[in-house]
C-alpha positions in Angstrom: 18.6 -78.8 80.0 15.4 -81.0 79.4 15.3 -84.2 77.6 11.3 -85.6 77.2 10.7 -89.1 79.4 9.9 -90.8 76.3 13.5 -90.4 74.9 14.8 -91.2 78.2 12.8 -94.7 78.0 15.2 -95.7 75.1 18.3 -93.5 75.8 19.3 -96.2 79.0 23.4 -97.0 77.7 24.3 -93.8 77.1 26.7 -93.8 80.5 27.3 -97.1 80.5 29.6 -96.8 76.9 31.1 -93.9 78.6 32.0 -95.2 81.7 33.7 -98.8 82.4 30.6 -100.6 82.5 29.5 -102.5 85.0 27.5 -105.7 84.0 24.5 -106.0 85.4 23.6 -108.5 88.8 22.3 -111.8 87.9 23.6 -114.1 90.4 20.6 -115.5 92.7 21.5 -114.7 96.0 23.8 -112.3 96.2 23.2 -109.3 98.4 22.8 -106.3 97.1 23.9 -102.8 99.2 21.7 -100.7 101.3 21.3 -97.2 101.1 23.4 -96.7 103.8 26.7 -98.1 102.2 25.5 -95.4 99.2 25.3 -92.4 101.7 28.5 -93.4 103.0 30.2 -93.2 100.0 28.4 -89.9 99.0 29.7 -88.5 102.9 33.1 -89.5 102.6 34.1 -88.3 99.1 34.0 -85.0 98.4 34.5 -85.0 94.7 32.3 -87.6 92.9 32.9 -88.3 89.0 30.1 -89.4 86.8 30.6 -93.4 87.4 31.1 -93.1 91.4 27.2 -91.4 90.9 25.8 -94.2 88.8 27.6 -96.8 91.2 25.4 -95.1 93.9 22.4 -95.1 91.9 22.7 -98.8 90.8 23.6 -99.8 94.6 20.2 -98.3 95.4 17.8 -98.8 93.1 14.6 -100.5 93.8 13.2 -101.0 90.5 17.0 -102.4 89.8 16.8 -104.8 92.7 13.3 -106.0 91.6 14.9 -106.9 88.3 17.2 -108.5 89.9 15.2 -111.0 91.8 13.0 -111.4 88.6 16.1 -112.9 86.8 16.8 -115.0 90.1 13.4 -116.0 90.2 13.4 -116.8 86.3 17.2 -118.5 86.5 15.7 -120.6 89.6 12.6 -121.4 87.0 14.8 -123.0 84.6 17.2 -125.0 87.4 13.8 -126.6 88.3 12.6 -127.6 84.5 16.2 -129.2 83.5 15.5 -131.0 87.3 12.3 -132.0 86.0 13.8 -134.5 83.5 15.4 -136.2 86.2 14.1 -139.6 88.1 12.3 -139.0 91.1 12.7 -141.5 94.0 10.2 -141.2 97.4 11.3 -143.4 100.7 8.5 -143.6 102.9 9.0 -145.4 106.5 5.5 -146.6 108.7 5.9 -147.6 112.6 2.9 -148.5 114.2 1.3 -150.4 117.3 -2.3 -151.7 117.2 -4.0 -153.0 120.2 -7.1 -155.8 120.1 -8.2 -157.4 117.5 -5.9 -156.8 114.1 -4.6 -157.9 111.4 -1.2 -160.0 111.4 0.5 -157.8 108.2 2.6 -161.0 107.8 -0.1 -163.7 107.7 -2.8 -161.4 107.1 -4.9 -162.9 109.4 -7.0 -161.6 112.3 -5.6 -162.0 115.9 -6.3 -160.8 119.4 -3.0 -159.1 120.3 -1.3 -155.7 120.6 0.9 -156.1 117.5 4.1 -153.1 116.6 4.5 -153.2 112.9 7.0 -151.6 111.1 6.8 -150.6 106.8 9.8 -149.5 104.6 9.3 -148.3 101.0 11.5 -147.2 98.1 9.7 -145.6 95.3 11.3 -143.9 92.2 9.8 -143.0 88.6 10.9 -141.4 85.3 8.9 -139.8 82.7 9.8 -141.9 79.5 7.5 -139.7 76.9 5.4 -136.6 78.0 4.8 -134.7 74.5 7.7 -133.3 74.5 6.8 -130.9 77.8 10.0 -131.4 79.6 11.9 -130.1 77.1 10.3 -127.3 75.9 9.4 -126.4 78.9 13.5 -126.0 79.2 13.8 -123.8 76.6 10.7 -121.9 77.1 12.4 -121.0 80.8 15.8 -120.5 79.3 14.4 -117.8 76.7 12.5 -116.7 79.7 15.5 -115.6 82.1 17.6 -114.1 79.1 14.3 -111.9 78.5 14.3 -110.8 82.4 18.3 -110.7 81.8 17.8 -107.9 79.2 15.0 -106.0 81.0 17.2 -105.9 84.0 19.6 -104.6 81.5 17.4 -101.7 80.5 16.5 -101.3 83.8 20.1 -100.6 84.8 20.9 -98.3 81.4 17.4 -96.4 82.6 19.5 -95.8 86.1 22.6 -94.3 84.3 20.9 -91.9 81.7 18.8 -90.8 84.3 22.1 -89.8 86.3 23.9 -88.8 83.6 21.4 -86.3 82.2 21.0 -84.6 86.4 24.8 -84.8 86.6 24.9 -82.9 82.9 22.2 -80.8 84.5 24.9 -79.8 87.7 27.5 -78.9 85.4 25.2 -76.5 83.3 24.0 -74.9 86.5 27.2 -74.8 87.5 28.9 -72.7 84.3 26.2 -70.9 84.2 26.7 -69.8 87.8 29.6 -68.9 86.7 28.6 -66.7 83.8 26.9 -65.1 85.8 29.1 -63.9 88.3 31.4 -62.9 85.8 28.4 -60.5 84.8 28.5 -58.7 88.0 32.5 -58.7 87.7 32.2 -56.8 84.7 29.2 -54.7 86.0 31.1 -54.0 89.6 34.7 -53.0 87.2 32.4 -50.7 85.3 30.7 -49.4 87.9 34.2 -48.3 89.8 35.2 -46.6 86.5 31.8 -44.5 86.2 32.3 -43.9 90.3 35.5 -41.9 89.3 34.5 -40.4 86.6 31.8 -39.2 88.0 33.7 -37.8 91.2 35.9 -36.2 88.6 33.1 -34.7 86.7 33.4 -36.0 83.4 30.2 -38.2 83.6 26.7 -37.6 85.2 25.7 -39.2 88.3 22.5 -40.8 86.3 25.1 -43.5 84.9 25.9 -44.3 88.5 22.7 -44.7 89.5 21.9 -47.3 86.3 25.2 -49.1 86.6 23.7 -50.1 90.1 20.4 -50.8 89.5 21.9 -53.2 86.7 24.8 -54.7 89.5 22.0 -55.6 91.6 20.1 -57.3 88.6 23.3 -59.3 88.2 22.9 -60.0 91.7 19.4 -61.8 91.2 20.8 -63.5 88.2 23.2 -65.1 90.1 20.7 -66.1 93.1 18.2 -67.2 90.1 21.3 -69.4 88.6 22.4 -70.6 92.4 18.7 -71.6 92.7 18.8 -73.9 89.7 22.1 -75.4 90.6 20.7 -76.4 93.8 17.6 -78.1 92.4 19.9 -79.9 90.2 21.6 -81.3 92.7 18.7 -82.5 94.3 17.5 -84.1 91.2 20.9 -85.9 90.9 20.8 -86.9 95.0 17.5 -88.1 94.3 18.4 -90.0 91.2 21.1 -92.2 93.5 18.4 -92.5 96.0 20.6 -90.7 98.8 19.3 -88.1 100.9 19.5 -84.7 99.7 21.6 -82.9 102.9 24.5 -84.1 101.3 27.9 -81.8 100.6 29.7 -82.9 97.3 31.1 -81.5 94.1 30.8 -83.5 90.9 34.0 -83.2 88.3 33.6 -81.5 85.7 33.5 -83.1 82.0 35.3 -81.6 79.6 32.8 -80.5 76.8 34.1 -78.7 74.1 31.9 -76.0 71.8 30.4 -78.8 69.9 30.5 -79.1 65.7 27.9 -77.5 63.7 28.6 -80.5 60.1 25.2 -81.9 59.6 24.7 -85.4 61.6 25.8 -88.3 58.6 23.1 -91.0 59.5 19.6 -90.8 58.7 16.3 -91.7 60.7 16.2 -95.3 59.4 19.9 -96.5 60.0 19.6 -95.0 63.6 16.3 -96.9 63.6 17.9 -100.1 62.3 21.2 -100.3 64.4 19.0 -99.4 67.5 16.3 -102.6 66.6 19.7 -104.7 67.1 21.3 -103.8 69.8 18.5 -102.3 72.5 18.1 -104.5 75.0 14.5 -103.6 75.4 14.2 -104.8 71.7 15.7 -108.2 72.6 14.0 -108.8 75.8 10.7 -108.0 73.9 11.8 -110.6 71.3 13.0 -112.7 73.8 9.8 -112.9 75.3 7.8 -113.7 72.2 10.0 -116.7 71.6 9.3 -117.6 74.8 5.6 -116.8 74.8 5.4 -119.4 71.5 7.5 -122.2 72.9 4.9 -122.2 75.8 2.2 -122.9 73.1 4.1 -126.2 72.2 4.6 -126.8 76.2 0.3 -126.5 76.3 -0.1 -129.1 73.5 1.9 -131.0 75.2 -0.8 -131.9 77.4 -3.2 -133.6 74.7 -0.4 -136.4 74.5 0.1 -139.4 76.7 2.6 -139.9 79.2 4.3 -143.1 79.6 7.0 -143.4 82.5 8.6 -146.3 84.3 8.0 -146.9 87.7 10.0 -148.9 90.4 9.6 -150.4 94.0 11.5 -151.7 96.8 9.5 -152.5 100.0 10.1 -155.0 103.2 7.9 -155.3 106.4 8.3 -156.1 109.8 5.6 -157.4 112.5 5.9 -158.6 116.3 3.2 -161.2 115.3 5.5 -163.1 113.1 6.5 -166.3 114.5 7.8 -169.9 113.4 7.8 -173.2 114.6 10.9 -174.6 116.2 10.7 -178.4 116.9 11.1 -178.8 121.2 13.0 -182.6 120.9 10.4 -184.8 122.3 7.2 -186.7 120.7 3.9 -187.5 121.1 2.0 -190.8 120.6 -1.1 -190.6 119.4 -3.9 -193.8 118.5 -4.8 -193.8 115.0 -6.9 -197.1 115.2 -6.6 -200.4 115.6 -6.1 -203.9 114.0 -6.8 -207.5 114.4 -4.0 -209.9 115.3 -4.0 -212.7 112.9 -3.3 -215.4 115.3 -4.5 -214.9 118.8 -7.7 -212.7 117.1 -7.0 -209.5 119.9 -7.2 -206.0 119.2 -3.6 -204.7 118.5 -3.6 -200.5 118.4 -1.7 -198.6 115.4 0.0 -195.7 116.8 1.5 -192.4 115.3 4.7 -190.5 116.5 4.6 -186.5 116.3 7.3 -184.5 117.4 6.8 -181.5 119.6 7.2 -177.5 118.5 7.3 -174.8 120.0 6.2 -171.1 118.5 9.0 -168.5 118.7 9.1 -165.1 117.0 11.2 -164.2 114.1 13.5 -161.1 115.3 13.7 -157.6 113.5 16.5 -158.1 110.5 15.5 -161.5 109.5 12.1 -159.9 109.0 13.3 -157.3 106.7 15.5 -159.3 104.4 12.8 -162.6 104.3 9.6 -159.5 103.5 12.2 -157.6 101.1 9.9 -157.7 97.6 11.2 -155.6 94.5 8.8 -154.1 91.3 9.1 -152.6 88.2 6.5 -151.2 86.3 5.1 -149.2 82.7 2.5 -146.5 83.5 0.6 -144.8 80.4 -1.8 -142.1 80.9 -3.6 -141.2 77.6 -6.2 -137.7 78.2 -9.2 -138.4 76.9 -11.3 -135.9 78.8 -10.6 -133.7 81.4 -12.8 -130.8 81.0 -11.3 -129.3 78.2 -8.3 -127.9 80.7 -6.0 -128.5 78.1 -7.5 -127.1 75.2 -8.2 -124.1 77.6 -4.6 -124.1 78.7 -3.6 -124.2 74.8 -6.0 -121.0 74.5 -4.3 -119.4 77.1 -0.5 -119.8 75.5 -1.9 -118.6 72.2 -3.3 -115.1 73.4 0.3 -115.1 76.5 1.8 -115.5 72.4 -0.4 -113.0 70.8 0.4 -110.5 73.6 4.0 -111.2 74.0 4.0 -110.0 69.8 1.9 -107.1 70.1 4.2 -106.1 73.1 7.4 -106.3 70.4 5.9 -104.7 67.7 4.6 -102.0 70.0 8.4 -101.8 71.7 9.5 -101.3 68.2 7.0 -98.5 67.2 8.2 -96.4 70.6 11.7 -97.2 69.5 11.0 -95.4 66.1 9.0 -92.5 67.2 11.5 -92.1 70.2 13.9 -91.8 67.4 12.3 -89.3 64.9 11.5 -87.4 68.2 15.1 -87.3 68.9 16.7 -86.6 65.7 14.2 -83.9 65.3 15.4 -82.3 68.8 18.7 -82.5 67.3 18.3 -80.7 64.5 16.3 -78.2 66.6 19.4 -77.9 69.0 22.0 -77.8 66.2 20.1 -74.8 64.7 19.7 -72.9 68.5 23.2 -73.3 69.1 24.6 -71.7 65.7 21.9 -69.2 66.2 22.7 -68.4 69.7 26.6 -68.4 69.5 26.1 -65.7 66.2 24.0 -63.6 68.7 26.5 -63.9 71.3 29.1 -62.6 68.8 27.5 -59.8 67.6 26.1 -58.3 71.1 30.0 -58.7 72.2 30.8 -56.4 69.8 27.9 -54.3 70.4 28.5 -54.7 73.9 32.2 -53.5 73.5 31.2 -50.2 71.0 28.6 -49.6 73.9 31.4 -49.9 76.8 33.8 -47.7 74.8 31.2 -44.9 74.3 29.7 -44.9 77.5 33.9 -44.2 78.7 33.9 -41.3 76.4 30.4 -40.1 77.8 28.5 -40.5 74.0 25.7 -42.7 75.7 23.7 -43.3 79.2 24.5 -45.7 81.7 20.6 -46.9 80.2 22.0 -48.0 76.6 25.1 -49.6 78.4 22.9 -51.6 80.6 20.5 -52.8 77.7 23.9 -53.7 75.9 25.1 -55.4 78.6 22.0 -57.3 79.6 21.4 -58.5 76.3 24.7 -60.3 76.1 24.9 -61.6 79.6 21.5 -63.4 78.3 22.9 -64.3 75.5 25.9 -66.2 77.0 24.2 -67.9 79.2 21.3 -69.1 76.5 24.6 -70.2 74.8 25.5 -72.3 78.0 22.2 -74.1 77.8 22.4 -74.5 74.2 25.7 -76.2 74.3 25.1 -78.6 76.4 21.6 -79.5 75.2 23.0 -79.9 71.8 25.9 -81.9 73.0 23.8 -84.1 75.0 21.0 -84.6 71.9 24.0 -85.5 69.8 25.2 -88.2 72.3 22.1 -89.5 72.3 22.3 -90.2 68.4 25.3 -92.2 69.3 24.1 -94.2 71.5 20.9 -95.2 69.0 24.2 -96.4 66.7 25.6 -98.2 69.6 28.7 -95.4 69.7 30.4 -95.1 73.4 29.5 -91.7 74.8 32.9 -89.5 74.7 33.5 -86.1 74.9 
């Protein structure tokens, strides 16, 4: 059974209705299983049901891990924006020794002496008024990781149809195996009756020698049919990324000789429930939100920005020092003046007290230095090289693109669909077709059995008989389940879960 790649594209929930879904991985960080844990699982069951397969596949997909770091990636994106809104605060710490001539950092004067300095500063700022970036720079981001959320999405669905239509391809191989060999049953019963009628003479030994030319064309039926299986089985190993030398069974699915009543909805309501619910469609939409938020984030830029700064700062320096009076005095002759009555020379003197110069000790330093600020910074763009009516450009086409992407998204998703329903209509028609041939060359088959018993025809009309229906029945294996599987994927256009 084929389905075209361009319906599988689309087709990507079809197992996951079907089959306890399992949501898809969006939590940053978390590991997700090698391909050993998936051979593992494929070595130590030897039965494996439809889900157990996609579990695999999931488990060891790349492209699914990729998606899975783009929505970390994208969930880390938007972390960082909300952030963004925040205060920032910077501490920034200097310890330094200069030798020779330098500068005192207290007195800011120049002296000739190895000095150890120390600086301490606390800086923080908040963005008061950007143009509105922070905050649509929030949404833009959020719209951004539900986008990659629902790409991961079809990413994951893509993983389980692809599984589901191999494993649907094991089970065909497998009846049809099975038809076969009930061929050569048939041909091998016959061919014991013609061996004793032919010992007993009632029938010529030409019907022997057709009954087992057409036994050992049975025989490369059924190596033709084991052939398929086995390359089915490869395509499904392959499919859950495990290497093929595995030994496992897959359980069957019950699927029952399908309906031939007309499908009830038309082109556009499979068209118009699948716009809705794909989770390409949303991601696609997703993205062109996205894309035209990042536009206003652009013009952002032509604004001014006004944010409030603050400062906390202190010093230290082994040059600092302050007098400390030592107790004692010193005289010192200012001048002199006359004595009024003897007419001598009397001296005026002055009394000075004595200091000493001691240094001022580390935390005494820091709390006397310890200066606070506060401050309104406005930047207003007035010319910057046109970056920001280049960057505004560059939203608008990300926007233009991020549109044409959706409406192109949309135009597969109808063509995918008229493809589809067309298929279906094709299948229905091969399988009512093929199940009236199959009941008229039973009959044929049976007169043909019945006359060749009673020796009216050659073994050479029973074997045409015979070869047409074995054809047929298996023709009506294939039909089946490519009708069956075109139906479900109807369904799942109409958001249906996938039963059989």
């Amino acid at each position: 059974m084929h389905v075209s790649t361009s319906t599988i594209g689309l087709l990507t929930g079809l197992a996951l209705t079907a089959l306890s879904p399992v949501s898809a991985q969006t939590t940053p960080g978390v590991a997700t299983p090698g391909v050993a844990t998936s051979e593992s699982a494929v070595k130590t069951s030897g039965r494996l049901n439809l889900q157990q397969c996609i579990d695999i596949a999931r488990q060891n997909n790349i492209q699914l891990r990729q998606g899975q770091l783009t929505v970390a990636n994208a969930d880390l994106q938007l972390r960082q924006s909300r952030l963004n809104k925040l205060p920032t605060a910077v501490f920034q710490g200097n310890q330094s020794i200069n030798g020779g001539r330098s500068i005192n950092p207290q007195s800011n004067e120049f002296v000739q002496q190895t000095i150890n300095s120390s600086s301490f500063q606390l800086n923080t700022s908040v963005t008061i008024y950007n143009g509105g970036v922070l905050q649509a720079s929030i949404q833009r981001d959020n719209l951004a990781l539900q986008a990659s959320e629902q790409e991961l999405q079809a990413t994951q669905n893509n993983v389980a149809l692809t599984v589901a239509q191999n494993y649907l391809n094991v089970l065909t191989g497998t009846e049809q195996l099975a038809v076969a060999q009930r061929q050569a049953d048939v041909t091998r019963a016959q061919l014991d009756r013609t061996q004793r009628l032919v010992t007993a003479g009632s029938a010529p030994e030409a019907n022997l020698f057709e009954l087992r030319a057409t036994l050992a064309s049975n025989d490369v039926d059924i190596i033709n049919a084991q052939n398929t299986l086995d390359l089915a089985r490869v395509a499904l190993l392959q499919a859950m990324n495990v290497p093929i030398d595995q030994a496992f069974e897959v359980e069957p699915i019950n699927v029952p000789d399908p309906g031939l009543d007309p499908y009830t909805a038309s082109v556009q309501q499979l068209y118009d429930v699948a716009a809705t619910n794909l989770p390409e469609v949303k991601g696609a939409d997703l993205r062109v939100k996205s894309a035209n938020v990042g536009v206003q984030v652009a013009k952002g830029g032509l604004y001014p920005t006004l944010s409030l700064n603050g400062n906390l700062s202190t010093i230290y320096s082994s040059a600092a020092s302050t007098l400390i009076a030592t107790g004692s005095s010193t005289q010192t002759t200012v001048g002199f003046t006359t004595d009024p009555v003897t007419g001598t020379s009397i001296p005026i003197y002055t009394t000075t007290p004595d200091y000493s110069r001691a240094g001022i000790n580390y935390g005494t330093q820091l709390r006397n230095n310890f200066s606070q600020s506060a401050s309104l910074f406005l930047r207003v763009p007035i010319f910057q090289g046109n970056l920001s009516r280049n960057r505004i450009t560059t939203a608008k086409i990300q926007q233009q693109t991020a549109e044409l992407t959706a409406q192109n998204t949309r135009l597969q998703l109808r063509q995918q669909i008229e493809t589809a329903y067309t298929n279906m209509k094709a299948g229905a028609n091969r399988f009512r077709a093929t199940q009236a041939q199959v009941a008229s060359l039973e009959r044929a088959f049976q007169v043909a059995e019945s006359r060749l018993n009673a020796g009216a025809i050659n073994a050479t009309d029973y074997s045409i008989a015979k070869t047409n229906l074995d054809r047929a029945r298996a023709s009506l294996v294939q039909a089946k389940y490519d009708y069956v599987f075109r139906t479900k994927i109807l369904d799942y256009y109409q958001n249906k879960p996938l039963t059989f």
